[in-house]
C-alpha positions in Angstrom: -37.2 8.8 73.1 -34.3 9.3 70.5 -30.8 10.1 72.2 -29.5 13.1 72.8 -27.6 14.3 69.5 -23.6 15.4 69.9 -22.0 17.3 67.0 -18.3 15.6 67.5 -15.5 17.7 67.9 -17.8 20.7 67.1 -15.9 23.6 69.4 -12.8 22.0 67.3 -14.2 22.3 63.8 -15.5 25.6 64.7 -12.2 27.0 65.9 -10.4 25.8 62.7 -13.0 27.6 60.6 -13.0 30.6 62.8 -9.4 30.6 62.5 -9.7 30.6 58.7 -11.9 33.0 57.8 -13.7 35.9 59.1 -16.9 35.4 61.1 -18.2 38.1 59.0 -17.6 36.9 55.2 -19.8 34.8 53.1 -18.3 32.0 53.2 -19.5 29.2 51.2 -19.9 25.5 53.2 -19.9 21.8 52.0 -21.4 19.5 54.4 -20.7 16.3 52.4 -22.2 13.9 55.5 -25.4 15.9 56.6 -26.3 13.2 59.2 -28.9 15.2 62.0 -27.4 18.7 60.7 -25.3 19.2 64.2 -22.4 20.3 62.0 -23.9 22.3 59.4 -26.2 24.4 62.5 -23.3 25.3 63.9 -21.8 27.0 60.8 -24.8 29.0 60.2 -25.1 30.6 63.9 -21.2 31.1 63.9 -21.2 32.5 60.4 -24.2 34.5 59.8 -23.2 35.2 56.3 -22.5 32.0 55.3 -24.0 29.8 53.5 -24.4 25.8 53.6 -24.3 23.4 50.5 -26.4 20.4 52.9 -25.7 16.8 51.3 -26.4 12.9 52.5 -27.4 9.9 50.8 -29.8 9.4 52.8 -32.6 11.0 52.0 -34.6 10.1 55.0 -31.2 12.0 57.0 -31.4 14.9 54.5 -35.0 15.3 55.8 -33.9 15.4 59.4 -31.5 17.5 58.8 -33.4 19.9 57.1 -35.9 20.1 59.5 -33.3 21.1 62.4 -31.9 23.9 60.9 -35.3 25.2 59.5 -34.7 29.1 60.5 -31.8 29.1 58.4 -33.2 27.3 55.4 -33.1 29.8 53.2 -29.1 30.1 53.5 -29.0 26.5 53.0 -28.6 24.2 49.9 -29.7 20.2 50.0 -28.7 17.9 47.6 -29.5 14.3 48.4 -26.2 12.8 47.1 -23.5 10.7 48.0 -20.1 13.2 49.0 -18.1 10.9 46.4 -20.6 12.4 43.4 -19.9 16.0 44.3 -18.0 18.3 41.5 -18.6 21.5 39.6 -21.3 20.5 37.3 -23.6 18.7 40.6 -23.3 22.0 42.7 -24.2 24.4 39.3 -27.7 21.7 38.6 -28.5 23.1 42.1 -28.0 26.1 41.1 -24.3 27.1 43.0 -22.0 29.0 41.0 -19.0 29.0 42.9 -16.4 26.8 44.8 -16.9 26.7 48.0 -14.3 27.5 50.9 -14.6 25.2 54.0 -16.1 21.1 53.7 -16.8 19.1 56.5 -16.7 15.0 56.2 -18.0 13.0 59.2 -17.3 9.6 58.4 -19.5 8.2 61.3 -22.6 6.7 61.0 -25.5 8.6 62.9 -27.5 7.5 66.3 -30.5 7.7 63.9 -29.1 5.0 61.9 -28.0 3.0 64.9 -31.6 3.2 66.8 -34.5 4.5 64.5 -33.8 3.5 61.7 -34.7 0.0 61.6 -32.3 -1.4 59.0 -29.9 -3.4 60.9 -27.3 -1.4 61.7 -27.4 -2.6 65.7 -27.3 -5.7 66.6 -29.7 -4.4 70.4 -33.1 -5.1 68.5 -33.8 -7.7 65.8 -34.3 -6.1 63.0 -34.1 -7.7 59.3 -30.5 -7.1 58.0 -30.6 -4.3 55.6 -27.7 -1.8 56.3 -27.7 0.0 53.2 -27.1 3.7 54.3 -29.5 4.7 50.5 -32.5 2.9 51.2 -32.3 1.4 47.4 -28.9 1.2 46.5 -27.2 -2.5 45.5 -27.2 -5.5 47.8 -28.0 -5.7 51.5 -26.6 -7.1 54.2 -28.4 -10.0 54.0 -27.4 -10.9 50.5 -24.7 -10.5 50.9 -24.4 -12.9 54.2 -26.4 -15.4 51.7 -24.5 -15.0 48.4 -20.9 -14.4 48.5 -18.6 -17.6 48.9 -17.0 -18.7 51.7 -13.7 -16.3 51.1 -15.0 -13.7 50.2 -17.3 -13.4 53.3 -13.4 -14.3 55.2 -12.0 -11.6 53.2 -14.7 -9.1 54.0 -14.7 -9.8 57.6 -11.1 -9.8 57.8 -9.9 -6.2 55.9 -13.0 -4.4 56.9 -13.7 -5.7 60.2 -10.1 -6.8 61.2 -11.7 -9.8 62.9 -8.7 -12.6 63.8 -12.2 -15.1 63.6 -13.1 -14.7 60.2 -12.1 -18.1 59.1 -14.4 -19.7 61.5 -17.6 -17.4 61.2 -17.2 -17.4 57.0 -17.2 -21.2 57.3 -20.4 -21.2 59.8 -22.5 -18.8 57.8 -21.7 -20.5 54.8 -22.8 -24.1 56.7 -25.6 -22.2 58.0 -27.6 -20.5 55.4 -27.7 -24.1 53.5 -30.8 -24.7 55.8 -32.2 -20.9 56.5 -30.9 -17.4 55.1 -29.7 -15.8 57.9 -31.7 -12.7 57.9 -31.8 -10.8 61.1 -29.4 -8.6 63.2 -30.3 -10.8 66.4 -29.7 -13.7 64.6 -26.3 -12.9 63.5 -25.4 -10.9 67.0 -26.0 -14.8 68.5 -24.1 -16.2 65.7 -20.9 -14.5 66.0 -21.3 -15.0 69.8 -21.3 -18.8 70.0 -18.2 -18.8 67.2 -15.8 -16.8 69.4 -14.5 -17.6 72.8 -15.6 -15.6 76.0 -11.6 -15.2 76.7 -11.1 -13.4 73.2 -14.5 -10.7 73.1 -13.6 -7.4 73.3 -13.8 -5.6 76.4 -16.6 -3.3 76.5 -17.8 -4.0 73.3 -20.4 -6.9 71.5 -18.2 -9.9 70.1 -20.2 -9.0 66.6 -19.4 -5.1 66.8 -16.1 -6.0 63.9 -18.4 -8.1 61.5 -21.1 -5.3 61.8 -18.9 -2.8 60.8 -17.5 -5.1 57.9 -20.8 -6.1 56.5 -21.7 -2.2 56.9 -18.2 -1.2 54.9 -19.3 -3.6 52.4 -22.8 -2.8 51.4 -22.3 0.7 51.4 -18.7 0.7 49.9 -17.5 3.0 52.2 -14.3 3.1 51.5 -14.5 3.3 48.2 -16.3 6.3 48.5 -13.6 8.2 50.5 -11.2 7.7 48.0 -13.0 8.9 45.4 -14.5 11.7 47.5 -11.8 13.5 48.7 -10.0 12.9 45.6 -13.1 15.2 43.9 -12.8 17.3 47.0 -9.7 18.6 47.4 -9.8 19.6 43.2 -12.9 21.1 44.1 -12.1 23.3 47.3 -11.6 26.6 46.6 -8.4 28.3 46.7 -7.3 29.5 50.6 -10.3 26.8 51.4 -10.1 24.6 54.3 -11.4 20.6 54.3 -11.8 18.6 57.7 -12.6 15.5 58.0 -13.2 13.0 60.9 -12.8 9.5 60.8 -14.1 7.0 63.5 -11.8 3.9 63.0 -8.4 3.1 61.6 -9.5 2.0 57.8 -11.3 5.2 57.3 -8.1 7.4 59.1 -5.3 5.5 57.1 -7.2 6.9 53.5 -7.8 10.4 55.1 -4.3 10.8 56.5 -2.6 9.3 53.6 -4.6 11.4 50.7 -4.1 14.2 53.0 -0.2 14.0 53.2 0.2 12.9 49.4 -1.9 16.0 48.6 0.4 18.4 51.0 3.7 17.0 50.0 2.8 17.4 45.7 -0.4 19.3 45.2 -0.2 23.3 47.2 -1.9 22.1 50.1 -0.8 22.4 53.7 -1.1 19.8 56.2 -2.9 21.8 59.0 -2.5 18.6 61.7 0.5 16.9 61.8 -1.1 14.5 64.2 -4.9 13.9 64.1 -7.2 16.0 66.7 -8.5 14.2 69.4 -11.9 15.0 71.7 -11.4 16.3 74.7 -12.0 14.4 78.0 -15.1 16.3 78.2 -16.3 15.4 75.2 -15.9 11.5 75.9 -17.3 11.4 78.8 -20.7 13.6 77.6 -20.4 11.4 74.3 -18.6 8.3 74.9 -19.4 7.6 71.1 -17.0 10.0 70.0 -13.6 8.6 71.5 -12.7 7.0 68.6 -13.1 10.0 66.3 -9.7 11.6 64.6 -10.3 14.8 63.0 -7.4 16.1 60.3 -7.3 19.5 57.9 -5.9 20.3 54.9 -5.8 23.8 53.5 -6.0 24.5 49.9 -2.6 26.9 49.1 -2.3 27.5 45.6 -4.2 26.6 42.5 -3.2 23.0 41.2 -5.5 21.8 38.5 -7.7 23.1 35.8 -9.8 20.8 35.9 -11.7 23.4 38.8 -11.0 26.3 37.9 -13.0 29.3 38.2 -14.1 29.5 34.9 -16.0 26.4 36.0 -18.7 28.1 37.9 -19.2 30.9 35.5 -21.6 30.4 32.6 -20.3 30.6 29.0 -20.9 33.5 27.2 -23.7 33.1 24.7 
């Protein structure tokens, strides 16, 4: 049985957009991180007018999504792609010929991904370590445990993961793979165990949880991708448009909070939250997953670059 599936800070995201534009109007959505299609199901209901450019990497998430919000399929656009790739000339291939007004980022991986998915994203089953969020894209998880040096693996585990025992489990991977690859979630999980001292684990959490989430980062180039995305992005957003984006741990916030105060203090955007939203207590405690999540929005207040103009999405004249 999967778990329950919880659209994070939904009422909040909702609110913003309802604040934003009418209910009524057909307004155009980006939802750059499709994951189970929570997000993008509530901006159909809420907006019956709209309609809802659907996107994921994942094509195997695009799928689930699709399937949930099947009765509105026909106001819905998918295009199996990574947010960071999105601009003018993807969105008029599919056949869009306009900005749109209101994008959605959710930085956080998916319960799918975590339980069903099988490729090593959880270290509760043994499963082989895979981790690449596009089934074939570049290395996984295991080559890279197997093939980058010593420091690197240190550096990797350290910046992404912010793990004080990177030292130590860089230099007993590296010892250890001389005899077998390492090539499984459980046999990492035990790894990482035996390395750090009872004393120093996190409370409430798995002693591996920060090299997970560094080896995850890695393969996947996560936040690479923000970078680049919501530079793309906020060009692309349509004037008096609205972008929100949640982020589920502090690497991920720091890019979205900085880009999003560079981009209100030079570009003509306004810095709707000063501080990040939080969920509520109610939330937490029906979705404990979603405590860490920081939600910020920027609004798009005056044209800044030609680079997305209008003209853009209109087709030249014969």
């Amino acid at each position: 049985m999967e778990p329950v599936h919880y659209s994070v800070q939904g009422k909040e995201i909702l609110q913003i957009f309802a604040e934003n534009f009418s209910k009524e109007d057909p307004v155009l959505f980006l939802d750059g991180t499709a994951g189970e299609g929570g997000h993008s199901l509530l901006f159909l209901k809420e907006f019956p007018n709209s309609k809802v450019i659907l996107c994921d990497r994942d094509p195997v998430m695009l799928s689930r999504a699709m399937a949930r919000i099947d009765e509105f399929k026909s106001r819905v656009i998918p295009i199996e792609t990574n947010f960071s790739e999105i601009d003018s000339s993807l969105l008029q291939s599919h056949g869009v010929a306009e900005a749109p007004q209101g994008i959605l980022l959710d930085l956080g991986i998916s319960t799918f991904h975590l339980f069903h998915s099988g490729r090593g994203f959880s270290f509760r089953e043994a499963e082989p370590l895979d981790m690449r969020l596009s089934p074939s894209a570049g290395l996984s998880a295991e080559d890279v445990l197997n093939t980058y040096s010593k420091d690197k693996l240190m550096h990797i585990f350290y910046t992404y993961g912010e793990e004080r025992w990177s030292k130590k489990i860089a230099e007993v991977i590296v010892d250890r793979r001389k005899q077998n690859s390492i090539s499984s979630t459980s046999e990492l999980a035990d790894l990482v165990s035996k390395i750090i001292p009872r004393k120093f684990w996190p409370p409430g959490r798995h002693p591996a949880t920060r090299i997970f989430q560094a080896l995850r980062i890695e393969v996947n180039q996560e936040l690479a991708h923000i970078e680049k995305g919501l530079d793309s992005l906020l060009h692309l957003l349509r004037l008096g448009g609205v972008i929100q984006v949640i982020s589920f741990h502090s690497l991920e916030d720091r890019i979205v909070k900085n880009a999003f105060r560079d981009y209100a203090k030079q570009n003509g955007f306004t810095l709707l939250t000063k501080k990040p939203i939080l969920p509520s207590e109610e939330e937490t405690k029906e979705n404990p997953a979603s405590r860490s999540a920081k939600l910020r929005v920027l609004r798009k207040t005056k044209s800044v670059d030609k680079k997305y103009r209008k003209e853009d999405f209109e087709e030249e004249e014969e």
